[in-house]
C-alpha positions, 0 to 999 in steps of 0.5 A, spaced: 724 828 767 721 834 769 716 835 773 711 841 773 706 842 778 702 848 780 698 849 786 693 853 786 689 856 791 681 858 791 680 865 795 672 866 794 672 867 786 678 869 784 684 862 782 691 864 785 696 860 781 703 860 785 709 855 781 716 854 783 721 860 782 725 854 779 719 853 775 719 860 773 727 861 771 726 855 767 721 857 764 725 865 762 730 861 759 727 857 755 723 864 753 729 867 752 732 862 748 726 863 743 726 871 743 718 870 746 720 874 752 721 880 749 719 886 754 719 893 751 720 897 757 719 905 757 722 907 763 728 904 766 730 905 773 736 903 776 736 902 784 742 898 785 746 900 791 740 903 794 737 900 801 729 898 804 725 903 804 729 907 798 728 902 792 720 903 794 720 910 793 724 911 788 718 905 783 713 909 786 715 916 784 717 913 777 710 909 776 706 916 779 709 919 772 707 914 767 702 913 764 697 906 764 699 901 760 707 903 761 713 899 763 717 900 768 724 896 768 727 896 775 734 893 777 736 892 784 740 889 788 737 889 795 733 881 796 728 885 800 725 888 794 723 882 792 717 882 798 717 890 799 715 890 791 710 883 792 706 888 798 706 894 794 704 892 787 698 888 791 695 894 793 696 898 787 693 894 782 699 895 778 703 888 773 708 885 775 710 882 768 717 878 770 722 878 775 729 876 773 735 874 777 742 874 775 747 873 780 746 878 784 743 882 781 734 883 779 731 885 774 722 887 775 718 889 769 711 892 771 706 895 768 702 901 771 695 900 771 
């Protein structure tokens, strides 16, 4: 049986829903599995091997030189980018469409503002 839960925050107007990152891999797997899970990236960056604060510099020259509505995939191998990416893309405004882990290796879809 699979249990699904959400817990949701209220923070004055807005709704934050935060589901389990076993949740959400689930969730990619079956996606995948159906072909609804498809993201068309329109630039590919490859950070691997790159240490903090490096991949966040590279992501936010690369998403300076894209255009709103563009897809920027990042593939990284530094667990830490996971909350440096969390922290900036708050503040920037920008989309994180989907984070994807395999093995060692993540992938980041996110769409510029």
């Amino acid at each position: 049986m699979l249990l699904i839960y959400l817990y949701v925050k209220f923070y004055f107007d807005k709704v934050e829903f935060t589901i389990p990152s076993g949740l959400l891999a689930l969730i990619r797997r079956v996606d995948k599995e159906t072909g609804m899970a498809d993201i068309k990236p329109d630039k590919v960056l490859d950070v691997r091997g790159l240490k903090c604060p490096m991949p966040l510099v590279k992501v936010r020259q690369s998403l300076r030189n894209m255009h709103s509505g563009e897809v920027l995939e990042i593939v990284a191998d530094d667990i830490t980018t996971k909350s440096t990416f969390a922290a900036y893309l708050k503040h920037s405004g920008d989309e994180l469409l989907e984070l994807d882990e395999a093995g060692e290796e993540i992938r980041y879809y996110i769409r510029k503002k």
